[in-house]
Structures are given as structure tokens and as C-alpha cells.
PyMOL Python script that loads the backbone (N, CA, C, O; Angstrom):
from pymol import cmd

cmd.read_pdbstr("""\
ATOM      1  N   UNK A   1      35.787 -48.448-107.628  1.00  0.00           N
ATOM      2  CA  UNK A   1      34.893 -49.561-107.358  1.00  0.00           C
ATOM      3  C   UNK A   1      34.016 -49.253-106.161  1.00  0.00           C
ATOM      4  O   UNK A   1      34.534 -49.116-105.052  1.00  0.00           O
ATOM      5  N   UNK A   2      32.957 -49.161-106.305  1.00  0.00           N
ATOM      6  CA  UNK A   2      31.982 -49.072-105.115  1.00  0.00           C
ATOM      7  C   UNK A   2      31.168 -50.394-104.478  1.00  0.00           C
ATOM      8  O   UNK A   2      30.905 -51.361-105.192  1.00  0.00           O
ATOM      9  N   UNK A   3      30.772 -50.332-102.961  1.00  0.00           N
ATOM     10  CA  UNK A   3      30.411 -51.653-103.124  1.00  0.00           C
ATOM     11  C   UNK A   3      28.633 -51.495-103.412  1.00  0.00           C
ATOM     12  O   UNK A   3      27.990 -50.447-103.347  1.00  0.00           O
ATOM     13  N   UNK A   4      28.202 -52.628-103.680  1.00  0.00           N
ATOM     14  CA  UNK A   4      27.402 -53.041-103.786  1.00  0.00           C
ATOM     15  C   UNK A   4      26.087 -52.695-102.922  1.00  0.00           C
ATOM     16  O   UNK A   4      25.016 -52.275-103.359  1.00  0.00           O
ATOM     17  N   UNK A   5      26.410 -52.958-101.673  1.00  0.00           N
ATOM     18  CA  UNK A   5      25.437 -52.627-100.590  1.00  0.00           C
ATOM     19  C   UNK A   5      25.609 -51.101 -99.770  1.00  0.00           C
ATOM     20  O   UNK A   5      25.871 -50.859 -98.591  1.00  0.00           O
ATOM     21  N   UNK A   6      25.367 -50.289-100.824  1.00  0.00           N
ATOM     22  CA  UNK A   6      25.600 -48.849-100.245  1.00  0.00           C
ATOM     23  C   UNK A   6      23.773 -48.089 -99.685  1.00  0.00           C
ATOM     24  O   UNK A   6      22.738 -47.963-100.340  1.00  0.00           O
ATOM     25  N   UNK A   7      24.063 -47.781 -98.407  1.00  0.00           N
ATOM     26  CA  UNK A   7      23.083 -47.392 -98.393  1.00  0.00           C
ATOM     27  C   UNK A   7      22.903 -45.746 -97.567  1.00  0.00           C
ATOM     28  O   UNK A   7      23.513 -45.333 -96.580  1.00  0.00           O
ATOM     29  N   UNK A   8      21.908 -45.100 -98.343  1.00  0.00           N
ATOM     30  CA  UNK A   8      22.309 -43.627 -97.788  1.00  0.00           C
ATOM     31  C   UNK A   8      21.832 -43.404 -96.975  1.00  0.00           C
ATOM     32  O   UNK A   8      20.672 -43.815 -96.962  1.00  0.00           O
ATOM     33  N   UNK A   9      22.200 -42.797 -95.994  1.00  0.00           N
ATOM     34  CA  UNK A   9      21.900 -42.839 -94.225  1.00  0.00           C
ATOM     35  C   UNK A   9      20.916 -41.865 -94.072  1.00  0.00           C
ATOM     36  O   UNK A   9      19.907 -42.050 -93.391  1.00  0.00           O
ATOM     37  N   UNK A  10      21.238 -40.524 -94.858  1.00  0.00           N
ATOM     38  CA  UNK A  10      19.966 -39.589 -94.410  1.00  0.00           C
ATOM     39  C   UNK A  10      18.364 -39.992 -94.829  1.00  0.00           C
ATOM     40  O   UNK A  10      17.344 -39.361 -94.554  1.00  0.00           O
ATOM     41  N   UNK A  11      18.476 -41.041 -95.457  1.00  0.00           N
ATOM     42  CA  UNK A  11      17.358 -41.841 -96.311  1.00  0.00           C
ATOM     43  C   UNK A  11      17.148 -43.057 -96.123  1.00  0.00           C
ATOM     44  O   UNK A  11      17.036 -43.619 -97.212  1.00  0.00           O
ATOM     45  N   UNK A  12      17.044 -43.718 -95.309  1.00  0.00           N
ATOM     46  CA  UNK A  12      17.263 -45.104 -95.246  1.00  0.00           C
ATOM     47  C   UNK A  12      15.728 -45.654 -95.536  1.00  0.00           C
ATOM     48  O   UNK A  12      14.758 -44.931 -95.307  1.00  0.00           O
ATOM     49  N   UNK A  13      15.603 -46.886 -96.019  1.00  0.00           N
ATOM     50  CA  UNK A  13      14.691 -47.526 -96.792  1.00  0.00           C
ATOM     51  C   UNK A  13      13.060 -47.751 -95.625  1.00  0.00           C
ATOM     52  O   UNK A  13      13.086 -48.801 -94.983  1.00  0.00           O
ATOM     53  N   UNK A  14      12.180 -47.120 -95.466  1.00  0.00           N
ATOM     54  CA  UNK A  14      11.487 -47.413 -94.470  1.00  0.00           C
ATOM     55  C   UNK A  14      11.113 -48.998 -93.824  1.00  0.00           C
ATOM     56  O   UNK A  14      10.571 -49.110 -92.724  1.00  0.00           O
ATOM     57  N   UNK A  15      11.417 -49.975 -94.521  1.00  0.00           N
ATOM     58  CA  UNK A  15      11.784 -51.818 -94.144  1.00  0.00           C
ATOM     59  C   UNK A  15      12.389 -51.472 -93.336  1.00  0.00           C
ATOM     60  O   UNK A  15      12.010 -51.609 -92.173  1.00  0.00           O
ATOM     61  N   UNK A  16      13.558 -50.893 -93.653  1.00  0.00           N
ATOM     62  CA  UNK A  16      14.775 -50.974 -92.250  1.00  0.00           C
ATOM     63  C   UNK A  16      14.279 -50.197 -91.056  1.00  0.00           C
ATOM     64  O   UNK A  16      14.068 -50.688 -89.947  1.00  0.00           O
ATOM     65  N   UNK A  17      14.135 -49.079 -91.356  1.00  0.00           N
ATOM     66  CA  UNK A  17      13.719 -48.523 -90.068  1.00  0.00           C
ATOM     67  C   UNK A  17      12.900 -49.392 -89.326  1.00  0.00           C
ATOM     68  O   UNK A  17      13.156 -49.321 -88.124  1.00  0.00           O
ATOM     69  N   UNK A  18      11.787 -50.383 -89.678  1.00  0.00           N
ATOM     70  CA  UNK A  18      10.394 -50.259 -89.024  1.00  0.00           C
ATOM     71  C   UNK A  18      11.389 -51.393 -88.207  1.00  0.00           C
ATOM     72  O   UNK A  18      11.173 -51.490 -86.999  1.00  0.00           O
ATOM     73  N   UNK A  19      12.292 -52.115 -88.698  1.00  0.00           N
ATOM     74  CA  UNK A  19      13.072 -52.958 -87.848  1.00  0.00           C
ATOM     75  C   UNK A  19      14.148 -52.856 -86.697  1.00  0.00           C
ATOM     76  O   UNK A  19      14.789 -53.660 -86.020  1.00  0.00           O
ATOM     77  N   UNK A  20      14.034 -51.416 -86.803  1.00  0.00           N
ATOM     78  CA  UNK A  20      15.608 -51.095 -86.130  1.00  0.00           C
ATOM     79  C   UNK A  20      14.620 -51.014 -84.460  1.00  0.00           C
ATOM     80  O   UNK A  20      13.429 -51.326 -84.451  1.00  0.00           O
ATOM     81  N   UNK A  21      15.352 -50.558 -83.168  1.00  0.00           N
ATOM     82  CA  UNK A  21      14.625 -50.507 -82.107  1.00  0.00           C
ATOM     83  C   UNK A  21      14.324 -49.068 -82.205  1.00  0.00           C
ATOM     84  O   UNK A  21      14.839 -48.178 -82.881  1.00  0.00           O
ATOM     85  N   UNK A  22      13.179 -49.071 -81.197  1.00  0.00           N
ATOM     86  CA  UNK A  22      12.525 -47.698 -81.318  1.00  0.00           C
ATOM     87  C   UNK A  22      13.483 -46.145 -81.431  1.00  0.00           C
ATOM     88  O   UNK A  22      13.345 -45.177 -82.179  1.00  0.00           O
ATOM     89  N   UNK A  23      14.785 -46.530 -79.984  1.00  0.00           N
ATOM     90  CA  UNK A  23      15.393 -45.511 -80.195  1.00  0.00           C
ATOM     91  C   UNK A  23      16.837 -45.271 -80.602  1.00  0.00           C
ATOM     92  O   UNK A  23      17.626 -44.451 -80.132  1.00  0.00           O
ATOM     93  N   UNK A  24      17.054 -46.328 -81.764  1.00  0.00           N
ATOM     94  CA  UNK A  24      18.052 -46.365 -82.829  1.00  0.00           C
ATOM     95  C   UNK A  24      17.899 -45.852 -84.421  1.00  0.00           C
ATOM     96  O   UNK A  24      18.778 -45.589 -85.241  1.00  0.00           O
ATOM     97  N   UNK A  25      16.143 -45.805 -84.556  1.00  0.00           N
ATOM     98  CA  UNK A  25      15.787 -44.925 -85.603  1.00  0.00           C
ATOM     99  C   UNK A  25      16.623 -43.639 -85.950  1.00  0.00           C
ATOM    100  O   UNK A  25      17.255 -43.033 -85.084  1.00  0.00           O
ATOM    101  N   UNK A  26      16.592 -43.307 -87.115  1.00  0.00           N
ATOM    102  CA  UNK A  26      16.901 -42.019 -87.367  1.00  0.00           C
ATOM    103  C   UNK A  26      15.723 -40.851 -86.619  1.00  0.00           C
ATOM    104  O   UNK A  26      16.095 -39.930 -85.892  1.00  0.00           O
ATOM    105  N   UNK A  27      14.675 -41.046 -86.876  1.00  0.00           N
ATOM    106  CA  UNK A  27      13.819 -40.188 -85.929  1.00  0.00           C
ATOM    107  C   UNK A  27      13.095 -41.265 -85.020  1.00  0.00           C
ATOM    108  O   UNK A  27      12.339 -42.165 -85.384  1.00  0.00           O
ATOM    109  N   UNK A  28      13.475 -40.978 -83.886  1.00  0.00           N
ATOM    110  CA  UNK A  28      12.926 -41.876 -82.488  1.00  0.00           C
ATOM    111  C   UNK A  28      11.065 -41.425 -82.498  1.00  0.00           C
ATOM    112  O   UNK A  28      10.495 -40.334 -82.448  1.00  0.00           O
ATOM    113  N   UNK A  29      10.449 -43.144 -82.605  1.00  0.00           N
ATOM    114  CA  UNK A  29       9.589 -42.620 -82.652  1.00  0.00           C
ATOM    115  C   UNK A  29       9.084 -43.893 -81.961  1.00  0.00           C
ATOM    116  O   UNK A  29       9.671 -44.828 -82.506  1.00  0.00           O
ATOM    117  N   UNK A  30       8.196 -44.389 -80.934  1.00  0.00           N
ATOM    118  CA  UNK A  30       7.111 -45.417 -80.315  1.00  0.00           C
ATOM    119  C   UNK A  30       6.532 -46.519 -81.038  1.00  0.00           C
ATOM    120  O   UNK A  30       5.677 -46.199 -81.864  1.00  0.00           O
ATOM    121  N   UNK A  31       6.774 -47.624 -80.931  1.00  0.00           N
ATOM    122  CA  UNK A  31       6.059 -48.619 -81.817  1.00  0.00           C
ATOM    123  C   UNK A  31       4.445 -48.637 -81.069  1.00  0.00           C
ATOM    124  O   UNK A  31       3.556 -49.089 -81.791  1.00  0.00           O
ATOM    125  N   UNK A  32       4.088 -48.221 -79.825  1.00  0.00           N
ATOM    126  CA  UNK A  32       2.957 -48.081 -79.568  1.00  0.00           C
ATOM    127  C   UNK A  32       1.807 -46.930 -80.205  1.00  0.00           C
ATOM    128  O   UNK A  32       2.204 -45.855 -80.654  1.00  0.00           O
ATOM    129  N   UNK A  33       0.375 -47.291 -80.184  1.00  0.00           N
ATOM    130  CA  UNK A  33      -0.308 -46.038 -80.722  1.00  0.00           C
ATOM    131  C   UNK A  33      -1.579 -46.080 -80.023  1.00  0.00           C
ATOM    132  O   UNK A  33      -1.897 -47.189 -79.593  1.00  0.00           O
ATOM    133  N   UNK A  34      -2.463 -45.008 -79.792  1.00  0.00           N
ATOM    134  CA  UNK A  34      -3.903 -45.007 -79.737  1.00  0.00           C
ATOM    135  C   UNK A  34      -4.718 -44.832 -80.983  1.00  0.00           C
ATOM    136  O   UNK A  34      -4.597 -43.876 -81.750  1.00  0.00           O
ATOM    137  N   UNK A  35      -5.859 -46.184 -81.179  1.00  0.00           N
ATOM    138  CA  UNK A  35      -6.781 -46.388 -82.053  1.00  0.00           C
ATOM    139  C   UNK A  35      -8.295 -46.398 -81.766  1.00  0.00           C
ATOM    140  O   UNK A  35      -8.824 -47.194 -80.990  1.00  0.00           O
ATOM    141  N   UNK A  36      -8.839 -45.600 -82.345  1.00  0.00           N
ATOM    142  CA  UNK A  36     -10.519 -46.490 -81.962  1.00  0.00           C
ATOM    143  C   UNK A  36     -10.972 -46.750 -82.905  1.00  0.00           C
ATOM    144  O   UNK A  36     -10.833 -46.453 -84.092  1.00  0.00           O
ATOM    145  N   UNK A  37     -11.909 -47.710 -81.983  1.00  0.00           N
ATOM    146  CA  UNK A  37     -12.158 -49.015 -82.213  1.00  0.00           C
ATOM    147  C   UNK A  37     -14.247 -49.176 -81.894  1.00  0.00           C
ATOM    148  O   UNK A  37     -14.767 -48.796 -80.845  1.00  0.00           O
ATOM    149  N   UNK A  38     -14.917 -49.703 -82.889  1.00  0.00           N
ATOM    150  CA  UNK A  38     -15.620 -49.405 -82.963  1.00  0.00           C
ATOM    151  C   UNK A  38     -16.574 -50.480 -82.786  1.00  0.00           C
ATOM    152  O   UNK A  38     -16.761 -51.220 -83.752  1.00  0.00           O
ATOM    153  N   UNK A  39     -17.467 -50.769 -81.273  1.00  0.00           N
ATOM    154  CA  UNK A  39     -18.088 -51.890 -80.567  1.00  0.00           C
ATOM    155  C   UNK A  39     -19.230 -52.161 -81.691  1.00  0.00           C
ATOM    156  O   UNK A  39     -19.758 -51.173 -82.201  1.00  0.00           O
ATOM    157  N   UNK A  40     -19.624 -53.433 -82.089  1.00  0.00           N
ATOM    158  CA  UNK A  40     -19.980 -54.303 -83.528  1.00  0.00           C
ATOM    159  C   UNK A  40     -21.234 -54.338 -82.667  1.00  0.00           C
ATOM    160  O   UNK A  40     -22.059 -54.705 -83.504  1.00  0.00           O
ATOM    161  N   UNK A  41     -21.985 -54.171 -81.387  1.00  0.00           N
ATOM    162  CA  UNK A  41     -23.151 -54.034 -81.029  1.00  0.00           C
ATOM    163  C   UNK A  41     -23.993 -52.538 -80.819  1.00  0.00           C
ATOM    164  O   UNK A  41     -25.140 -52.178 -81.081  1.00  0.00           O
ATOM    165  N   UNK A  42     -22.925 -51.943 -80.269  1.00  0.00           N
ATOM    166  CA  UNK A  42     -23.707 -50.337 -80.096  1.00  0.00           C
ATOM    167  C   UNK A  42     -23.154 -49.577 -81.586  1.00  0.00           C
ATOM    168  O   UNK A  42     -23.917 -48.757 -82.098  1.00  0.00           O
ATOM    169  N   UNK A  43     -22.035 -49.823 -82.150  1.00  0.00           N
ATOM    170  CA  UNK A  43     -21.395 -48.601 -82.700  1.00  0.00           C
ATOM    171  C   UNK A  43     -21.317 -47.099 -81.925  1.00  0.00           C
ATOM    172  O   UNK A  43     -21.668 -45.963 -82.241  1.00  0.00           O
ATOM    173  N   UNK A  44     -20.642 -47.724 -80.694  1.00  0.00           N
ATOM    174  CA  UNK A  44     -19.994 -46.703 -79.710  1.00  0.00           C
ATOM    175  C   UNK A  44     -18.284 -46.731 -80.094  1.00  0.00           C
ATOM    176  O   UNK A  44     -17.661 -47.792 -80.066  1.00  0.00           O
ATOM    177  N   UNK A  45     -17.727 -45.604 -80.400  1.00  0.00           N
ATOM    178  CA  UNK A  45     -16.407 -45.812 -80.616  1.00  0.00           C
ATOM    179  C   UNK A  45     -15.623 -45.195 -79.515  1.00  0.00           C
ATOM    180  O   UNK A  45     -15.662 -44.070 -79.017  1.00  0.00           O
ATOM    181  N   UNK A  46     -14.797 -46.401 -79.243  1.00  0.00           N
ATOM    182  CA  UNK A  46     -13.677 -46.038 -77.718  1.00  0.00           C
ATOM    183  C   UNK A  46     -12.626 -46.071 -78.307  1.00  0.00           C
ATOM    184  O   UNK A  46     -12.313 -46.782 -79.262  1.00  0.00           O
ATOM    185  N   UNK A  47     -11.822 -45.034 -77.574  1.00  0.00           N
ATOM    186  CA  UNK A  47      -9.999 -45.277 -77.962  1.00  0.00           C
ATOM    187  C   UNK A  47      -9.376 -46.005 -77.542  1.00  0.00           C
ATOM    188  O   UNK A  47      -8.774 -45.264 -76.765  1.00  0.00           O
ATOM    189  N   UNK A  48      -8.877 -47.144 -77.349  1.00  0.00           N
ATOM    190  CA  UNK A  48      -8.181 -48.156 -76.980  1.00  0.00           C
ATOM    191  C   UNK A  48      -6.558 -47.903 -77.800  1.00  0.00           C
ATOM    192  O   UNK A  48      -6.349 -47.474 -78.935  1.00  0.00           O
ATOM    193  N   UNK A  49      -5.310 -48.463 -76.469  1.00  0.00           N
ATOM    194  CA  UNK A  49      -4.596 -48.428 -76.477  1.00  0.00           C
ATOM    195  C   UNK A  49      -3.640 -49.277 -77.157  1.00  0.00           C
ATOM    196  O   UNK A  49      -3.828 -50.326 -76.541  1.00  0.00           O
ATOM    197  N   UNK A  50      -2.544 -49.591 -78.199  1.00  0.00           N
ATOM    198  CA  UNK A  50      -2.576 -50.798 -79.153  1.00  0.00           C
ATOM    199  C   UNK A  50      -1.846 -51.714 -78.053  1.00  0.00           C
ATOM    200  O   UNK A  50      -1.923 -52.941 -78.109  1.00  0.00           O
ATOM    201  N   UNK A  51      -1.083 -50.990 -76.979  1.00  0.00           N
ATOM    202  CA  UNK A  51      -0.463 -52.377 -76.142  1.00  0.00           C
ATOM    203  C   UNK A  51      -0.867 -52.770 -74.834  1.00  0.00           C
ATOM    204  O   UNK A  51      -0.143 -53.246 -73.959  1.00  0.00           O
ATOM    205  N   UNK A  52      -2.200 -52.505 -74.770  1.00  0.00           N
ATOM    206  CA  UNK A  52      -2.989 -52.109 -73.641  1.00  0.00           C
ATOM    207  C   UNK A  52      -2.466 -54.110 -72.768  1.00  0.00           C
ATOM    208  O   UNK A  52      -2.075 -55.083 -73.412  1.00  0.00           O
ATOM    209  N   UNK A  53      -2.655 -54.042 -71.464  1.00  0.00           N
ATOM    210  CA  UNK A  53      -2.342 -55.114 -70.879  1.00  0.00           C
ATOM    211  C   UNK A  53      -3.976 -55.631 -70.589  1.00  0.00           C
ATOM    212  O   UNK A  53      -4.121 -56.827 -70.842  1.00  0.00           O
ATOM    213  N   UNK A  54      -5.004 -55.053 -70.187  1.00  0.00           N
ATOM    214  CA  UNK A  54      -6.124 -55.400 -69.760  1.00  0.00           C
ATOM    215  C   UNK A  54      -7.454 -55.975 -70.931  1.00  0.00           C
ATOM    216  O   UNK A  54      -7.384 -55.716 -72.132  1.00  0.00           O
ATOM    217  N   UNK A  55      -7.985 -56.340 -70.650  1.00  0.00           N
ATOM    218  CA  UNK A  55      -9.314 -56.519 -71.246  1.00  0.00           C
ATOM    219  C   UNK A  55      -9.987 -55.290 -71.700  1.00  0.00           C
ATOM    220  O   UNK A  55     -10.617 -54.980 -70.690  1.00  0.00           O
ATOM    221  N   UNK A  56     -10.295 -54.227 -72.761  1.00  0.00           N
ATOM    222  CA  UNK A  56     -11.169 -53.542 -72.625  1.00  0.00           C
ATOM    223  C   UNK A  56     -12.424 -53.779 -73.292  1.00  0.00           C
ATOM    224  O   UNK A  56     -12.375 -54.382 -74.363  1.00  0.00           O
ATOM    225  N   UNK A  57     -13.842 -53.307 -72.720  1.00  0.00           N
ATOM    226  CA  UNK A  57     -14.581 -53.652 -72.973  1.00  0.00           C
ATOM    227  C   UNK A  57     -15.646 -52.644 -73.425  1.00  0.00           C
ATOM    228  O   UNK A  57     -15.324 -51.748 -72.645  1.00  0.00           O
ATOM    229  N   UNK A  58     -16.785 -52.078 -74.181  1.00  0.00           N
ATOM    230  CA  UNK A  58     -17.437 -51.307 -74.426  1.00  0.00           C
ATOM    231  C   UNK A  58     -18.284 -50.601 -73.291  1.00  0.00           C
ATOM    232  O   UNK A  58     -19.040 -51.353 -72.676  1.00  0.00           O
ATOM    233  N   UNK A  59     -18.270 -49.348 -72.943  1.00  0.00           N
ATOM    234  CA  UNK A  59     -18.626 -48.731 -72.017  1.00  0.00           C
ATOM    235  C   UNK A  59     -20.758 -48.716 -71.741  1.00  0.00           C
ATOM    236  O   UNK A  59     -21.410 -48.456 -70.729  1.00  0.00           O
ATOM    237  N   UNK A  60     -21.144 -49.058 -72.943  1.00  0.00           N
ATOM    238  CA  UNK A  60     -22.587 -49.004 -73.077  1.00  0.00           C
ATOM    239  C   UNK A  60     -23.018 -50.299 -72.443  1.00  0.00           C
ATOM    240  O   UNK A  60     -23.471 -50.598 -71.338  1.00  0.00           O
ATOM    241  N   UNK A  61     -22.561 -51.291 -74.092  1.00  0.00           N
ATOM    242  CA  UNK A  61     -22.997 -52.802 -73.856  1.00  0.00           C
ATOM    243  C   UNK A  61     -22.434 -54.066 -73.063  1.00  0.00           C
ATOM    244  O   UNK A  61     -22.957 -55.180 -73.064  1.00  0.00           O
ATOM    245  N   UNK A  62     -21.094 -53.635 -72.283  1.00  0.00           N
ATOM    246  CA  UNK A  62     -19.587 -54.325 -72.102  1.00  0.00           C
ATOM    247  C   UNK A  62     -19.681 -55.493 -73.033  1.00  0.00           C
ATOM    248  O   UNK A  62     -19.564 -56.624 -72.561  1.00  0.00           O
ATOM    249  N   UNK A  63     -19.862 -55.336 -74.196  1.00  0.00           N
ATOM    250  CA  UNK A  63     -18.995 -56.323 -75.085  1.00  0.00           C
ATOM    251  C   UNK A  63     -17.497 -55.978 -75.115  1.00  0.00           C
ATOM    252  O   UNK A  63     -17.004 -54.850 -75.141  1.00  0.00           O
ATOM    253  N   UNK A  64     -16.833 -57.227 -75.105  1.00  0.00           N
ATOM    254  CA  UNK A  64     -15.362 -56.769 -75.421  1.00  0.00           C
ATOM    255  C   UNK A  64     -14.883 -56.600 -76.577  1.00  0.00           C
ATOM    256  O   UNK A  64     -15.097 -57.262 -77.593  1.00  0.00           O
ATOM    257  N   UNK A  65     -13.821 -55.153 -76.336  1.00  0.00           N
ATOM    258  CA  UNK A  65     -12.998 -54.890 -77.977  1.00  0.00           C
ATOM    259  C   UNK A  65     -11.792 -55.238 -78.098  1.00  0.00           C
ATOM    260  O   UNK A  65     -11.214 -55.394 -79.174  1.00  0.00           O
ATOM    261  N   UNK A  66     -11.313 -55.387 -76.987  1.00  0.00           N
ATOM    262  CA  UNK A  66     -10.157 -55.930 -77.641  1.00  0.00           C
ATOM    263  C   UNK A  66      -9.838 -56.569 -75.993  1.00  0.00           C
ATOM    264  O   UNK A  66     -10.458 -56.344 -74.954  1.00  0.00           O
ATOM    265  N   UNK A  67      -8.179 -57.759 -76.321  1.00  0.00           N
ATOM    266  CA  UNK A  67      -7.675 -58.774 -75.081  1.00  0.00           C
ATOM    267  C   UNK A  67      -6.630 -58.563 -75.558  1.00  0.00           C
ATOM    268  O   UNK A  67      -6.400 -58.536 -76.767  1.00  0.00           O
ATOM    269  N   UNK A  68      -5.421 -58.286 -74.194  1.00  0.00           N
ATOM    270  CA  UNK A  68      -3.924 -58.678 -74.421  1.00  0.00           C
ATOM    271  C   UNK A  68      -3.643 -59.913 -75.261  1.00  0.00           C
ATOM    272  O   UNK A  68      -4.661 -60.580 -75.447  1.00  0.00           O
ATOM    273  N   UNK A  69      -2.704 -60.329 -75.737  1.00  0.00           N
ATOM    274  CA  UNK A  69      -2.279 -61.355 -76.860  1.00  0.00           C
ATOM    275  C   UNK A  69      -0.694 -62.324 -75.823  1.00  0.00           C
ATOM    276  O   UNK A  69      -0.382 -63.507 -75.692  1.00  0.00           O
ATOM    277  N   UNK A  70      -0.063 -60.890 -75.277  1.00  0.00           N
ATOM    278  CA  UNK A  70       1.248 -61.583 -74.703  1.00  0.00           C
ATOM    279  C   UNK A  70       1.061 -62.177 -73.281  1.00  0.00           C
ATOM    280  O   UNK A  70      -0.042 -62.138 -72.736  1.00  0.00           O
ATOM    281  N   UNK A  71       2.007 -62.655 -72.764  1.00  0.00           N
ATOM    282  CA  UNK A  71       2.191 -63.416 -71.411  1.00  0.00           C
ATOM    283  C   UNK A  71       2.429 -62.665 -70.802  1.00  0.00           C
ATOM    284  O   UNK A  71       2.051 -63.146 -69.734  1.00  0.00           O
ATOM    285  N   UNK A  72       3.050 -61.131 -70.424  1.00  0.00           N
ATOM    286  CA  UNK A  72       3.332 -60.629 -69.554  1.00  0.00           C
ATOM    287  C   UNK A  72       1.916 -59.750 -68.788  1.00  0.00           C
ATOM    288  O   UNK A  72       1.247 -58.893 -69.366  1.00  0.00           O
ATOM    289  N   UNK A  73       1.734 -60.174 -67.548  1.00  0.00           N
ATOM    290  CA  UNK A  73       0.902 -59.238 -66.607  1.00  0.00           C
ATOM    291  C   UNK A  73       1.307 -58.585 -65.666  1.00  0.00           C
ATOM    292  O   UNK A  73       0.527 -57.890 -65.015  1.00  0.00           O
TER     293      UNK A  73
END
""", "prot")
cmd.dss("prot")
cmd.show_as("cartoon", "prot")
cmd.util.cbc("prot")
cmd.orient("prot")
């Protein structure tokens, strides 16, 4: 009798992983990333940071591309 909820470890379902903490993964890997991001007035593209704490803003026009979301400063 086997049970039901077997799951194979060297393979685990990528759902689970993206849930587990960063360094309980099977391969430890950063929920943070660098993206750019592309200012909707110049089409100047900056790399912005995905958990950046500050305001960043476009280096040409300073329109802003992106604002922190959380409470911590």
C-alpha cells in the first residue's frame, strides 16, 4: 500500500518550491531580481532593482518608474 501523497524529492513540483523560503529550496536561489524597465516618455531603459526601497526615477526626463509598495524604510 503506498500512500497517496508521495512526492519525489529530487523533483519536486515547481508550486512548491516557489513557496518554500529562499534557502530551504532544493537549489537556493533569491526571490529578488534586476529588470529594466522602460520610461513611457523618453524610451530610455534603466535597470531597476525588483525590491528596490527608494523612488527611482528616469535619468533623462525624471519621470518616475517605479515606488516601494511596503512599509519598511
Amino acid at each position: 500500500m503506498g500512500l497517496q501523497n508521495d512526492i519525489d524529492l529530487l523533483n519536486p513540483p515547481a508550486e512548491l518550491e516557489k513557496k518554500k523560503h529562499k534557502l530551504k529550496r532544493l537549489v537556493q536561489t533569491p526571490n529578488s531580481f534586476f529588470m529594466d524597465v522602460k520610461c513611457q516618455g523618453c524610451f530610455n531603459i534603466t535597470t531597476v532593482f525588483s525590491h528596490s526601497q527608494t523612488v527611482v526615477v528616469c535619468g533623462n526626463c525624471q519621470t518616475v518608474l517605479c515606488q516601494p509598495t511596503g512599509d519598511k524604510l
